[in-house]
N, C-alpha and C positions, 0 to 999 in steps of 0.2 A: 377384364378391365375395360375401361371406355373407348379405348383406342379401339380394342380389339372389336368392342360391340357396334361402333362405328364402322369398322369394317366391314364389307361384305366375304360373306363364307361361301364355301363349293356350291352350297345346297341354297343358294340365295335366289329367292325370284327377282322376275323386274321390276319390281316396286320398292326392293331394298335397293336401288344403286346409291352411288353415291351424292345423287342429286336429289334423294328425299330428305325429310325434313331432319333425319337426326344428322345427315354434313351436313347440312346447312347451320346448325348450332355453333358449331365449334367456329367457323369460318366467319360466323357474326361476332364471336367474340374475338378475334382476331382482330377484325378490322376494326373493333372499337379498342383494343387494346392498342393500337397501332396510331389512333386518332390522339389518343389520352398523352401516349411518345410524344407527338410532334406539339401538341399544345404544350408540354412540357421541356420541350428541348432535348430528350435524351434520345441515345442513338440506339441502334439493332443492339451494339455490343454492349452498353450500360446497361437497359434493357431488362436482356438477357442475363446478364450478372459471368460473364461469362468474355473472351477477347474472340473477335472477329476474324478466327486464322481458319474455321473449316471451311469451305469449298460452300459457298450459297447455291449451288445448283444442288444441290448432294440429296435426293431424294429421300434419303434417310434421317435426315435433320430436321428432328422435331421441330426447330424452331426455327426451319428456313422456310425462303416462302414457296419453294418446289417440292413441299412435303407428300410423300406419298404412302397412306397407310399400308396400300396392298404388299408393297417391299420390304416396307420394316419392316410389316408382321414376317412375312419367310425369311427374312436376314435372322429375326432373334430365332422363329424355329429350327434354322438350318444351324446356326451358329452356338446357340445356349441352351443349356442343359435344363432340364425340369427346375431344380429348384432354382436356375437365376430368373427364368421366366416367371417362378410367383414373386421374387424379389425386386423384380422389372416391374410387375406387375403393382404390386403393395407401394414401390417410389413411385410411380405415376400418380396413382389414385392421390398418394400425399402431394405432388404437386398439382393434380388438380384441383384441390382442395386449397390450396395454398394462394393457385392464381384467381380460385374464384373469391379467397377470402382478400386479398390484393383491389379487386376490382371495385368489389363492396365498400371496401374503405374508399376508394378514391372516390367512387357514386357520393359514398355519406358526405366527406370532407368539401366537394365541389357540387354540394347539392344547392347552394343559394347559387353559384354561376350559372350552371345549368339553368335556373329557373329564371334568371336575369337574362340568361341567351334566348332563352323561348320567350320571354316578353322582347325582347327588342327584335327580335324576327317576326314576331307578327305585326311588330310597329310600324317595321319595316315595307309588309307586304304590302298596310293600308296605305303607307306614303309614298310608297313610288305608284299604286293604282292612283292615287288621286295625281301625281304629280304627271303620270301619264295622258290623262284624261285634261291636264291643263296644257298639256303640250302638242295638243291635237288639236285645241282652239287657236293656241297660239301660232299653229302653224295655218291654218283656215284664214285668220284673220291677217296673217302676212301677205298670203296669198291676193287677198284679195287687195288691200295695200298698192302690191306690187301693180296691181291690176288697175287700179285709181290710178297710181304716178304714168303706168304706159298712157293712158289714154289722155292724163294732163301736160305730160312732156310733148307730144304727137299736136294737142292743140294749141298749146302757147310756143311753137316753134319760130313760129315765122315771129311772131312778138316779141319774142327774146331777143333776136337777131336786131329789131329795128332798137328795141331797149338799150343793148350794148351799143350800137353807133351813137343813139343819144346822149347817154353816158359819159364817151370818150366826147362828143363835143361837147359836152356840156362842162368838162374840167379843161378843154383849151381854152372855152372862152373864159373862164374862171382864172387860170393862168393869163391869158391877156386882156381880163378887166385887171389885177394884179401891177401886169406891167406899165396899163395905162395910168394907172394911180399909183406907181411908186416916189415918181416925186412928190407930189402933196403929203403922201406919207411919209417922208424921207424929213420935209421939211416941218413937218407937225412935231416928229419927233426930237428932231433939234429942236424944236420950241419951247419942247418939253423937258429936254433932257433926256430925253429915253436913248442916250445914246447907244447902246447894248443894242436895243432892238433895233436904229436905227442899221447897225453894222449887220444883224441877222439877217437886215428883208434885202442890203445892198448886196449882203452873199449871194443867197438866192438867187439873185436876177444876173448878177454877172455874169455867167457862162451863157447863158442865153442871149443876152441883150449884145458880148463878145461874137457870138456864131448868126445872130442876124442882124449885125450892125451894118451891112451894106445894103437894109431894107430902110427908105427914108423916113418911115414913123417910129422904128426900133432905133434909126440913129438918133432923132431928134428926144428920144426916151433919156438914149444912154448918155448924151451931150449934159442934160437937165440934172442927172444924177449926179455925171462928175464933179459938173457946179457945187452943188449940195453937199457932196463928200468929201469935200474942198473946205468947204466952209465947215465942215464937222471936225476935219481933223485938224482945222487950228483951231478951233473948239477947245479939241482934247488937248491938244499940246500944252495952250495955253493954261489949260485947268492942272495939267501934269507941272507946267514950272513953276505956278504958283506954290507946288509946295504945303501948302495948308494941310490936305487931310494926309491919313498914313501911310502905312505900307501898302493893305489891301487896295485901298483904291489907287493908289501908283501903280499899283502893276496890272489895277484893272483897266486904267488911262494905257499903260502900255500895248499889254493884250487887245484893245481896239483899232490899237495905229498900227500896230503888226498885221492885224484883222482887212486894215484898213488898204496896204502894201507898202506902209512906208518902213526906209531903210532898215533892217535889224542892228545895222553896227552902230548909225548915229542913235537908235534909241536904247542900247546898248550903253554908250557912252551918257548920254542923259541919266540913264536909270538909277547907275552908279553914281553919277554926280550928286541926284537928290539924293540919294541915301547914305552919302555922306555928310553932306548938310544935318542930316535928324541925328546919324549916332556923332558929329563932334558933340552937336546940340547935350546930348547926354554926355559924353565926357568931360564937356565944361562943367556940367552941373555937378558929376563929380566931383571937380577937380577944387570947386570952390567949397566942398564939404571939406575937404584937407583945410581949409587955410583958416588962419587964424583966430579969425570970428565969422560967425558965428563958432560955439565950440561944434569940434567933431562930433557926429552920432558914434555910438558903439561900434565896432567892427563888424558884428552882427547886422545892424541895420546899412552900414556902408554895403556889403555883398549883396543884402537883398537888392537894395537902389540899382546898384550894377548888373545883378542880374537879369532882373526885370524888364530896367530901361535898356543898359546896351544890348547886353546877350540874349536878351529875346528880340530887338528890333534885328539884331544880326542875324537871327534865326529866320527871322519873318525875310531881311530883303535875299538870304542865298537860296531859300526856297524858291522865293518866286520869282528869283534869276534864275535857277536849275527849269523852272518849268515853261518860262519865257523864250527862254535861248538856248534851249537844249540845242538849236539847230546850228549852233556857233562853232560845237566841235570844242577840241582840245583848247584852240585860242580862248574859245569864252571860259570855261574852267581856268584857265590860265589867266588870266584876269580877276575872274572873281577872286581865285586863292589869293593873289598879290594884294587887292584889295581888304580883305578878312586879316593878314599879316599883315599889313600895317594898321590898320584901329586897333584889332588886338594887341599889339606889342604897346601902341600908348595904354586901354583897357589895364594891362599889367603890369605898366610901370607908376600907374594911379595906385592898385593893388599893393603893391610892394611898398607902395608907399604909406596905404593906411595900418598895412601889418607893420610895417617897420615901429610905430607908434605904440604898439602893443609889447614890443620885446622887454618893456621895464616892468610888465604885467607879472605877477606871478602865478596867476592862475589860468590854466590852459582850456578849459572847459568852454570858454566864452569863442578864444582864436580859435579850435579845432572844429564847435560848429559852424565857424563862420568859414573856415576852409572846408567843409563838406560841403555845404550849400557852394560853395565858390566854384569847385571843383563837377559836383552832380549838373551846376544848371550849364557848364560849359562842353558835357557829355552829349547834347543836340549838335552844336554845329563843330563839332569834332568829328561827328560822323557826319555832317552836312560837307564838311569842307575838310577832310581826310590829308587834302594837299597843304592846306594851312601851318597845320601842326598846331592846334588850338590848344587840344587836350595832351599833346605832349608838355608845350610852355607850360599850364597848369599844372602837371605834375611836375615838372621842376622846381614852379614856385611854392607850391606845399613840400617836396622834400629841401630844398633850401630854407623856408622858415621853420622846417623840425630839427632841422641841422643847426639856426640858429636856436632855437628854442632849450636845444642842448647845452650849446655853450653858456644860455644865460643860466642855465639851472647849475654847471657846473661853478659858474662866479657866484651865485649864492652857495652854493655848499663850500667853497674858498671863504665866503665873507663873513658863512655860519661859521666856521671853524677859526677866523680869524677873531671872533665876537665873544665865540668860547674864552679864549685864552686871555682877551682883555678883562673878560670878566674873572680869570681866575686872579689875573697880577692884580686885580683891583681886593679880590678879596684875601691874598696873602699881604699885599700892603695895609689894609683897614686895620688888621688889631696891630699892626703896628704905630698908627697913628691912634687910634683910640685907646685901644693902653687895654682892648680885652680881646678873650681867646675867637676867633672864628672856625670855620668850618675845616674838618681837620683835611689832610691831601689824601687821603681815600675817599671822603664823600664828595672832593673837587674833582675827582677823578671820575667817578661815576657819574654826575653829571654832565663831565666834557661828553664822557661816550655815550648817552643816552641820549641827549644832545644831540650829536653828530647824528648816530643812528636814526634819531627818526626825521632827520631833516633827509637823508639820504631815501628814508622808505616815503615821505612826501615826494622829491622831486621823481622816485623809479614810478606811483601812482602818476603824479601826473603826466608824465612823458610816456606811460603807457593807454592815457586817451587816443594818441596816437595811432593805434592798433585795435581799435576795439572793431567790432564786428560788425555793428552797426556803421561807420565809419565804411564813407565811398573809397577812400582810396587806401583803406589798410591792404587789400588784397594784391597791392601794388608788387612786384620783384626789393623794390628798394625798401616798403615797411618790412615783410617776411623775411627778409634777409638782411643788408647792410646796415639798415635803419638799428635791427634790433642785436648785432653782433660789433659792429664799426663803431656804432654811434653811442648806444645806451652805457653797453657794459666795456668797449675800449673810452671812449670818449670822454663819457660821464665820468662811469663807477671809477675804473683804473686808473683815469688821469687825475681824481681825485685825490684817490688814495696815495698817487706818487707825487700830487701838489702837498700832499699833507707831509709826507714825510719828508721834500724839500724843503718845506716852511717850516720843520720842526729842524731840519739841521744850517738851516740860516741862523739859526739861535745859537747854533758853534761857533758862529766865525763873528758872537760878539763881544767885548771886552769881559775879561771874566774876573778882573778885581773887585773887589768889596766898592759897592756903591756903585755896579755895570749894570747897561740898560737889562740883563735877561736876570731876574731872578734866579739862584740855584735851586729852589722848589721845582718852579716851571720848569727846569730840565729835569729834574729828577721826574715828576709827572709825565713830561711829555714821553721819556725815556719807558716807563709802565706801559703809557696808551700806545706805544708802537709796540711796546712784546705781548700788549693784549690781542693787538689785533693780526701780529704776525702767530698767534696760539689757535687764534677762534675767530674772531673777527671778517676778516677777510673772506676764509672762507666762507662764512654762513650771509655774509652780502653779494658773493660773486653768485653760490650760491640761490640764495631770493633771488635774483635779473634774470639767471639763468630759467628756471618756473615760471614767473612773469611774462617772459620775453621766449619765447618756443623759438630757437635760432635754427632759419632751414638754408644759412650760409657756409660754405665750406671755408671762408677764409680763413685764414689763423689768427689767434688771438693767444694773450697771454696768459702764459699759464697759473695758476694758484700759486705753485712753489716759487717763480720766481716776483710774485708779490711778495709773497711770506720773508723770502731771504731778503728784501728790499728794505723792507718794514724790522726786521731784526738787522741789518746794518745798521738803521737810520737810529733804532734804541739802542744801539753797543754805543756810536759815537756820540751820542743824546748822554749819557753813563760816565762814559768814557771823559766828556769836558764838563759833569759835571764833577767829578774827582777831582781836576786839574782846579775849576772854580774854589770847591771848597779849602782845596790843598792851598790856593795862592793866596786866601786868605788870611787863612792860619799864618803861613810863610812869612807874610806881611808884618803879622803882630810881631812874632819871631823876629824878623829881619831888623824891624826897628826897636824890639828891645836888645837888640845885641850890640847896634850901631850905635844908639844914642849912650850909650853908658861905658862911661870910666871904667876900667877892669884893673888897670893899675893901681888906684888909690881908691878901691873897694874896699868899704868897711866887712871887716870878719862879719858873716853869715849868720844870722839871729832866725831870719825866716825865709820861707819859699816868694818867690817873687810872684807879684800878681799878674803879668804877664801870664805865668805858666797854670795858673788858676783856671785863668782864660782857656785858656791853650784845653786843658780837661772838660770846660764848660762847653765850651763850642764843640769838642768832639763829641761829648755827649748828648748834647741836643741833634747833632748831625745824625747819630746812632740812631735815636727815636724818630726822628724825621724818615730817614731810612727804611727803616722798621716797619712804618706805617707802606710801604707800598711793596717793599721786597720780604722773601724768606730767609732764614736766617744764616743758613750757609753753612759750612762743616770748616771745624776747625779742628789741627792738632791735638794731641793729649798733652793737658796742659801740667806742667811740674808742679809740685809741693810748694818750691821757695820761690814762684815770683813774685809775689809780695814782700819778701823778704831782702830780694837781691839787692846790694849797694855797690856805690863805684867806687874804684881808685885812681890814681891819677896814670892806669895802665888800661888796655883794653878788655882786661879780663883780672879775676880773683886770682886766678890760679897763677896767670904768668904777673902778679904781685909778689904771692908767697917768693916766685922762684927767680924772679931776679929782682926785687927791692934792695936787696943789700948792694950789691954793684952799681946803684945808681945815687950821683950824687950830683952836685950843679957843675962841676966841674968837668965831667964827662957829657958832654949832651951828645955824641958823635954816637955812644953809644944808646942811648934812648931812641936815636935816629933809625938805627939800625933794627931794635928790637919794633918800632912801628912797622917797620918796610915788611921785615922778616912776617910778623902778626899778617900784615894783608896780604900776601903773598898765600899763606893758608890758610885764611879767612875766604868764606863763601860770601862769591857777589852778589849783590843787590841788584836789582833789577827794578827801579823808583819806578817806570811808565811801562811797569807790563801790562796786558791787558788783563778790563777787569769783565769778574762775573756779574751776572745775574741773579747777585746775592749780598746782603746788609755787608756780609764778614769780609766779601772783596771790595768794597765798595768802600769801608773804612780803612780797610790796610792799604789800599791806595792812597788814600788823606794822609796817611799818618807817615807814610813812605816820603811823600813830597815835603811834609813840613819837617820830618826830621833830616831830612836830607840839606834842605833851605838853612835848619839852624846850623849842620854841623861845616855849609859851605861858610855861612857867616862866621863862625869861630875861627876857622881858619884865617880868615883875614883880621882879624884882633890878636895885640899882644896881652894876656894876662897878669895881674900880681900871684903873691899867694890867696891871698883874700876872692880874689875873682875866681881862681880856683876851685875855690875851695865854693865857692857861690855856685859853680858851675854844675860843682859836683851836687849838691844839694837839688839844684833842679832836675840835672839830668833823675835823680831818685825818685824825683817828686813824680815827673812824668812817668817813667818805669811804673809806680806803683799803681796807676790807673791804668795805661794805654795799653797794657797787654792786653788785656781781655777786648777787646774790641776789634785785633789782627786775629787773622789766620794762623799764624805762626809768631808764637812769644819769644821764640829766637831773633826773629829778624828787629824788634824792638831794643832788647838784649843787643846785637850786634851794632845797631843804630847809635845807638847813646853810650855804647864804649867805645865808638868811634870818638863821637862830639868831647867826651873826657879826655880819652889821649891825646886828640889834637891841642886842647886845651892846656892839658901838662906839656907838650910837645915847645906852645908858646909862651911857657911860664918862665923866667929867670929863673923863680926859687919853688921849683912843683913841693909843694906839702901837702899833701892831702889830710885831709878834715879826719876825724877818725868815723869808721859807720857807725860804732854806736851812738854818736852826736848825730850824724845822718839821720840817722832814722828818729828821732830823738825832736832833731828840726822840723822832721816832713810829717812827724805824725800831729804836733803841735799846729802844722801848719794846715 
C-alpha cells in the first residue's frame, strides 16, 4: 500500500528517510487540501466527513496533523491479522483514489479562479514595484522640501516678526480711522436712511468708545454720536408711530430702538398699541361685510378675508413680539395672551355672526369648508399663543354651529314630514271636490315613507361632511364621539322619529266628528306609517347612522326596541281614535235618525229606512278603506243562518217560542223581569276594547260603538206598534249585512236583540211584525 511504501523499512538506507521526495508527496497534498478547506469555509470535522471527538495529537490518525507512518504501520502489524491488513490495505488504496479523484474535481471546477488568481497576483507584483519606486521619489522630493522650508523659515524670521507688529498696527489704526469717522458715518446714514447699519457701526464702537471715554478725543467721539443717536432714534420712533408701513417693519423700527437702549416696556406698550390699530383696522372691515349693503360675500369668502387680514396680521405681530421681548418674561407673555383674547373674542363674535346667516342654508358643503379654512388658518397662533386659547374658542365655534346645524336639519325633517301630510289631506280632499277617484291610501303611503326616507338619508349625507377625513377638525374628541352618538343619531335621527310620532298623536286629541279638522284616512295611514316603521323602518335608519357615523363614544343612547314600542303605541292609539272617529260618525247618523222621528205615530213599515242604507254604505266603504292598508284578521266560524236570522220583540228566538204566550200589555212587570233575567246571562260587551292590527278588529270596533249609540238612543224613545215593528225591520236590515265584517257574528246578534227588546220594553202595545214579512221587507229593500 502507499502508506506502507511511504514508509521507511528495517533495510532502509539514508536516502529513503522520510525527508525524500516520496513524504514529501503526500505532505504537499495535504497542505493544498487544507488551503481548498479554508477557501471554502469547512472545518477538520466537515472535512473529514467524520465528528472531531478523537484525540488530534493521536499519532495514529490518519487524518490528524501529528500523523505518524512509523506507528501505525506496527499498531496494524501488532494489532491485525493477515487478512485485515490486506483489507486495510485495499480501503486505503480506495481512499486514495477517492481523495485524489476529490481534488481533481475541485482543480477542474475552480480552474477559471485559479487562473484569475494568477493573473491578479502578477498584477499585483508589477503594481506595487511601480508604486514602490513612486514612493522613493515622493519621499526624496519631501525631503528636500523639508529642506527649502528649513532654510526659508531660518531667513524670513526676523521679517516675520516685524510683519506681525505691522499688521497688528496696521488694524489699530484701521479701528481708530473707524472711530475717527463714525460720526460722518453715523450722520450719512441717517441721511440716508440706512438706519440698520447706522445701529450696526453704533454697536461696534460702543464698548470701546464706553472704556476710553476718559481719553479727551474718544470723549469728544462718543459725545458727537450720542447727538446722532439721539436724532436717529426719534427718527425711528417717529417712522414707528406713523403707523403706515406693516408688521415687518414695526418690529424692524422696534428691534433698532431696543438696539438703540431705549426702554423695553414703553416700546412694549407702543408695539402693541400699533398693532391694534391695523387688526381693529381689519375687524371693521369685516364688520362692514355683515351689514346690509353692500350684500354679504359667501361665507367662504368672508373666512378667507379674516383669515388672511386678521389672523395672519395676528400671526405676524405675536411672532415678532415673541422675538422682540422674549426678555420680558412671564409679564410680556402675559400681555400679549391678554391682548390675542381680546381681538380674538371680537374676530369670533364677527364669525358667529356671519355663520349664524347661513343656518337657513340647506346645504352644508359651502359652511363646512368655510369652517376648515376657519379652523386650519387659526392652527398658527394657537400654537403661537397657547395661553390665549385661540384654537380652543375655534373648536367651540365649529362644534356649536354643527350642533346648530343639527337642529336646523332636524326642523326640516319636522317640516318635510309636516309637508308630507298636507299634501296627503290635500289629495284625500281633491276627489272629493272634483267628483273623481285619486291616488288610493297605499300609494299615499308609500309616498309619505319614501318621502321621509330620503330626506332623512339627505340630511345623515349631509351632517356627515362633518366628519369627513379631509376635514381639520373631524379628528376632534367631540366629532368621533358626541358629535356622532349625542348629536346625529340622539338628536337628529331619534328626536325625529319621536317628533313624528308626537305629531302623529296630536291628531288624537282632535275633534273627531264628521266634518273635524284630522281626516279618518289620515289617521288610518298615519296609524300604518307607525307599524311600518316600528316593523322595519327604524331599525334599518338607526341602523344607516350607525355605518355612517363609526361611534367611538360610550355614552348611552336609546335603544331600537324602545323606539319600536314608541312607534307601535303611537299606531295603537293612531287605530285606536280612528275607530272612535269612524264609530262617532256612524253614531251621528243613528243618533239623529232615532231623535228626529215620531215612533208613536209611525206608519206600518213598507220599507227599510235610508238611514240604515247608510249605515251598510259607510261600513262598507270603511271596510275597503281598511283593506287597502291592513290584513284581514281572523274571524270565528261563521253559522249557516246568519243571513237568515230575524227579530222579535224579545232578545232572542228562542226565549220568544218560550215565553210569548205569557206576555201580554197588561203584564209589563213581567217583560221587565224576563230583560233583567236575559242580561244577567247574557255575555258582556266590551264597546272600547282594544283594537288589532287588523281590517276584522278595526271594523268590529265601528260597528260595536254605532250599535251601542243606537240601542242607547232607543232607550230614551217611547214606541208605538208601528215603530216597533219599524225597529224590528231595521234591526234585520243591519243583521243581514253587518255580520260579516266583525270578528264575532254573535256579538252583532247580541247587539241588535238588545236595541229590539228595549224597544218592545218601551212599546205600550209590543206586536211584532211577523219574520216572514221581515224578510220580505229587507230583501225588497
Amino acid at each position: 500500500m502507499a502508506a506502507a511504501a511511504a514508509a521507511p523499512g528495517p533495510g532502509s538506507g539514508p536516502g529513503d528517510s522520510p525527508e525524500g521526495p516520496e513524504a514529501e508527496g503526500p505532505e504537499r497534498r495535504r497542505k493544498a487540501h487544507g488551503m481548498l478547506k479554508l477557501y471554502y469555509g469547512l472545518s477538520e470535522g466537515e472535512a473529514a466527513g467524520r465528528p472531531s471527538g478523537p484525540d488530534p495529537l493521536d499519532p495514529t490518525d490518519l487524518n490528524g496533523a501529528h500523523f505518524d507512518p512509523e506507528v501505525y504501520l506496527d499498531k496494524l502489524r501488532r494489532e491485525c491479522p493477515l487478512a485485515q491488513l490486506m483489507d486495510s490495505e485495499t480501503d486505503m488504496v480506495r481512499q486514495i483514489r477517492a481523495l485524489d479523484s476529490d481534488m481533481q474535481t475541485l482543480v477542474y471546477e475552480n480552474y477559471n479562479k485559479f487562473i484569475s488568481a494568477t493573473d491578479t497576483i502578477r498584477k499585483m507584483k508589477n503594481d506595487f514595484r511601480k508604486m514602490e519606486d513612486e514612493m522613493d521619489r515622493l519621499a526624496t522630493n519631501m525631503a528636500v522640501i523639508t529642506d527649502f522650508s528649513a532654510r526659508i523659515s531660518a531667513t524670513l524670521q526676523d521679517r516675520h516678526e516685524r510683519i506681525t507688529k505691522l499688521a497688528g498696527v496696521h488694524a489699530l489704526l484701521r479701528k481708530l480711522q473707524f472711530l475717527f469717522e463714525l460720526p460722518s458715518r453715523l450722520t450719512k446714514c441717517v441721511e440716508l436712511g440706512a438706519y440698520g447699519q447706522a445701529v450696526r457701526y453704533q454697536g461696534r464702537a460702543r464698548a470701546v468708545l464706553q472704556q476710553y471715554q476718559h481719553l479727551p478725543s474718544f470723549r469728544a467721539i462718543q459725545d458727537d454720536c450720542q447727538v446722532i443717536t439721539a436724532r436717529l432714534a426719534q427718527q425711528l420712533r417717529q417712522r414707528f408711530r406713523e403707523g403706515g408701513s406693516g408688521a415687518p417693519e414695526q418690529a424692524e423700527c422696534v428691534e433698532l430702538l431696543l438696539a438703540l437702549g431705549e426702554p423695553a416696556e414703553e416700546l412694549c406698550e407702543e408695539f402693541l398699541a400699533h398693532a391694534r390699530g391695523r387688526l381693529e383696522e381689519e375687524l371693521r372691515s369685516l364688520e362692514a361685510e355683515l351689514g346690509p349693503s353692500p350684500p354679504a360675500p359667501d361665507v367662504l369668502e368672508f373666512t378667507d378675508h379674516g383669515g388672511s387680514g386678521f389672523v395672519g396680521g395676528l400671526c405676524q405681530v405675536a411672532a415678532a413680539y415673541q422675538e422682540l421681548f422674549a426678555a420680558q418674561g412671564p409679564a410680556g407673555a402675559d400681555k400679549l395672551a391678554a391682548f390675542a383674547r381680546e381681538l380674538g373674542s371680537r374676530y369670533f363674535a364677527l364669525v358667529e355672526r356671519r355663520l349664524a346667516q347661513e343656518q337657513g342654508s340647506g346645504d352644508n358643503s359651502l359652511l363646512v369648508r368655510a369652517l376648515d379654512r376657519f379652523h386650519r388658518r387659526l392652527r398658527a397662533p394657537g400654537a403661537l399663543l397657547a395661553a390665549a386659547g385661540l384654537a380652543e374658542a375655534a373648536t367651540e365655534i365649529v362644534e356649536r354651529v354643527a350642533r346648530e346645524r343639527l337642529g336646523h336639519h332636524l326642523q326640516g325633517l319636522q317640516a318635510a314630514f309636516l309637508g308630507s301630510l298636507t299634501d296627503v289631506r290635500q289629495a284625500l280632499a281633491a276627489p272629493r271636490i272634483a267628483g273623481k277617484e285619486g291616488p288610493g291610501l297605499a300609494e299615499l303611503l308609500a309616498n309619505v315613507a319614501s318621502s321621509i326616507l330620503s330626506h332623512i338619508k339627505a340630511s345623515l349625507a349631509s351632517v356627515h361632511l362633518f366628519t369627513a377625513k379631509e376635514v381639520s377638525f373631524s379628528n376632534k374628541p367631540y366629532f368621533r364621539g358626541e358629535f356622532c352618538s349625542q348629536g346625529v343619531r340622539e338628536s337628529l335621527i331619534v328626536g325625529f322619529i319621536r317628533s313624528m310620532c308626537q305629531t302623529a298623536q296630536s291628531f288624537c286629541d282632535s275633534p273627531g266628528e264628521k266634518g273635524g279638522a284630522t281626516p279618518p284616512a289620515l289617521l288610518l295611514l298615519l296609524s300604518r306609517l307607525c307599524l311600518d316603521y316600528e316593523t322595519a323602518t327604524i331599525s334599518y335608519i338607526l341602523t344607516l347612522t350607525d355605518e355612517q357615523f363609526l361611534v367611538q363614544d360610550q355614552s348611552p343612547v336609546t335603544p331600537v326596541s324602545t323606539l319600536c314600542a314608541e312607534a307601535r303605541e303611537t299606531a295603537r292609539r293612531l287605530l285606536t281614535h280612528y275607530v272612535k272617529v269612524q264609530g262617532l260618525v256612524i253614531s251621528q247618523m243613528l243618533r239623529k235618525s232615532v231623535e228626529t222621528r215620531d215612533w208613536l205615530s209611525t206608519l206600518e213599515p213598507r220599507n227599510v229606512r235610508a238611514v240604515m242604507k247608510r249605515v251598510v254604505e259607510d261600513t262598507t266603504a270603511i271596510d275597503v278603506q281598511v283593506g287597502l292598508l291592513y290584513e284581514e284578521g281572523v274571524r270565528k266560524a261563521q253559522s249557516s243562518d246568519s243571513s237568515k236570522r230575524t227579530f222579535s220583540v224579545y232578545s232572542s228566538s228562542r226565549q220568544q217560542g218560550r215565553y210569548a204566550p205569557s206576555y201580554t200589555p197588561s203584564a209589563p212587570m213581567d217583560t221587565n223581569l224576563l230583560s233583567n233575567i236575559q242580561k244577567l246571562f247574557s255575555e258582556r260587551i266590551d264597546v272600547f276594547s282594544p283594537v288589532e292590527f287588523n281590517k276584522v278588529s278595526v271594523l268590529t270596533g265601528i260597528i260595536k260603538i254605532s250599535l251601542k249609540t243606537l240601542l242607547e238612543c232607543v232607550r230614551l224613545r217611547t214606541f208605538g206598534r208601528f215603530g216597533l215593528q219599524q225597529v224590528q225591520v231595521d234591526c234585520h236590515f243591519l243583521q243581514l249585512y253587518l255580520w260579516r265584517f266583525v270578528a264575532d257574528e254573535e256579538l252583532v246578534h247580541l247587539l241588535l236583540d238588545e236595541v229590539v227588546a228595549s224597544a218592545a220594553l218601551r212599546c205600550p202595545d209590543p206586536v211584532p211584525m211577523e219574520p216572514s214579512v221581515v224578510e220580505v221587507i229587507c230583501e225588497r229593500g
